[in-house]
C-alpha positions in Angstrom: 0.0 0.0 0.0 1.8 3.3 -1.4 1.5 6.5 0.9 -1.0 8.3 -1.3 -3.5 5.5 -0.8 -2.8 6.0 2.9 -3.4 9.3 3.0 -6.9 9.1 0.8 -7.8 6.5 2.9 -7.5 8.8 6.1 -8.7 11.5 4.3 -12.1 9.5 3.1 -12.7 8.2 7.2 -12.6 12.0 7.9 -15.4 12.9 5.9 -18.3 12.5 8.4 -16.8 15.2 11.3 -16.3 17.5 8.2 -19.2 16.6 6.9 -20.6 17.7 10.3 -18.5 20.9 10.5 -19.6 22.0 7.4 -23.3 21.9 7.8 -23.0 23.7 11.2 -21.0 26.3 9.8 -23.1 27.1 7.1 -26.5 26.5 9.2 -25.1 29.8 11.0 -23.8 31.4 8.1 -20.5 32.1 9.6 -18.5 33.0 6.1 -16.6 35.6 7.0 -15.0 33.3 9.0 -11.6 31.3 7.1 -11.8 28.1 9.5 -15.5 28.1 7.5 -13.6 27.9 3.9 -10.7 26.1 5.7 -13.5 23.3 6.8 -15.4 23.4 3.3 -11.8 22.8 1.2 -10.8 20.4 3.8 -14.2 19.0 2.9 -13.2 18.4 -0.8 -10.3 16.8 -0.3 -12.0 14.3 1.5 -14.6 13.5 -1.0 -11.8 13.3 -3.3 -10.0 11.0 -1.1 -13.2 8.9 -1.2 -12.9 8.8 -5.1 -9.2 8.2 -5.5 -9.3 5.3 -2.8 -13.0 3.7 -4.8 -11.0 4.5 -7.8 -8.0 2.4 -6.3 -10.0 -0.7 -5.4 -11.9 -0.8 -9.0 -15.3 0.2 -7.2 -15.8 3.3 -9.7 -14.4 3.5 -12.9 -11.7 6.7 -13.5 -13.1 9.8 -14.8 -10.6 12.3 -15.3 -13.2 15.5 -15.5 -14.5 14.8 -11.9 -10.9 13.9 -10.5 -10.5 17.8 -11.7 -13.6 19.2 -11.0 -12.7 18.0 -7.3 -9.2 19.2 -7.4 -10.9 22.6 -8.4 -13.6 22.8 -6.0 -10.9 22.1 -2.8 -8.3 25.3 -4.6 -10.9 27.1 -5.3 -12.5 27.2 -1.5 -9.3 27.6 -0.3 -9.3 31.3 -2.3 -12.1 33.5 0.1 -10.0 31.4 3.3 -6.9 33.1 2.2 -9.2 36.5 1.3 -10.6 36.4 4.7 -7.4 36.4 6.8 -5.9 38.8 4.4 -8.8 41.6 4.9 -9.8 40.7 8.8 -6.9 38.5 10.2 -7.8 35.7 12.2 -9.3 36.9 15.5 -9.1 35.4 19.0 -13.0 34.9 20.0 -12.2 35.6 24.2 -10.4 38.7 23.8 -11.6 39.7 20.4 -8.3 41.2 18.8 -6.0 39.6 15.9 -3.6 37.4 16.3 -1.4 40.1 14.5 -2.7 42.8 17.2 -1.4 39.4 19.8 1.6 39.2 18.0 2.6 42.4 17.8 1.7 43.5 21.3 3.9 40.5 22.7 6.6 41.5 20.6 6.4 45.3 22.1 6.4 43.7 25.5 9.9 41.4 24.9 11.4 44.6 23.7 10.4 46.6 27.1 12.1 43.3 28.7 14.9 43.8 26.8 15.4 47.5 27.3 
């Protein structure tokens, strides 16, 4: 058994808590969020894992324009993720600041420590 099988395999038996993810996210409409787009992409690669590994074991037949069309679907929700952090960063729910506000008010306190 070759790694890539391995890792379709895995990525097929997580399909149900994406699955689950998924439809909770978009039940409350939370797409402004990335971990939405990162749970929707991750979501793709799993059904594609689910193809490749019944495409492996001769259950379904090879069909190069949905191998594609799945390979496009998983980029392509990747896209508004990237969008997302770009334009709002990704925010810490408790405090309700970035993680570049974080990031750059703990580097700000290590140079008071230094100095």
């Amino acid at each position: 058994m070759n790694l890539t099988l391995a890792g379709n395999i895995i990525s097929a038996l997580m399909f149900p808590l994406l699955l689950y993810y998924a439809i909770s996210a978009v039940k409350s409409r939370e797409f402004e969020k990335p971990q939405t787009w990162a749970v929707l992409a991750a979501l793709f690669m799993s059904v594609r894992g689910i193809y490749s590994t019944a495409v492996y074991f001769n259950i379904i037949q090879f069909y190069p324009f949905v191998d594609e069309l799945l390979n496009t679907l998983a980029v392509v929700s990747v896209i508004p993720m990237l969008l997302t952090v770009r334009r709002k960063g990704m925010t810490n729910k408790s405090e309700g600041e970035t993680f570049r506000d974080y990031n750059q008010s703990d580097h700000e306190n290590k140079r008071k420590l230094i100095f």
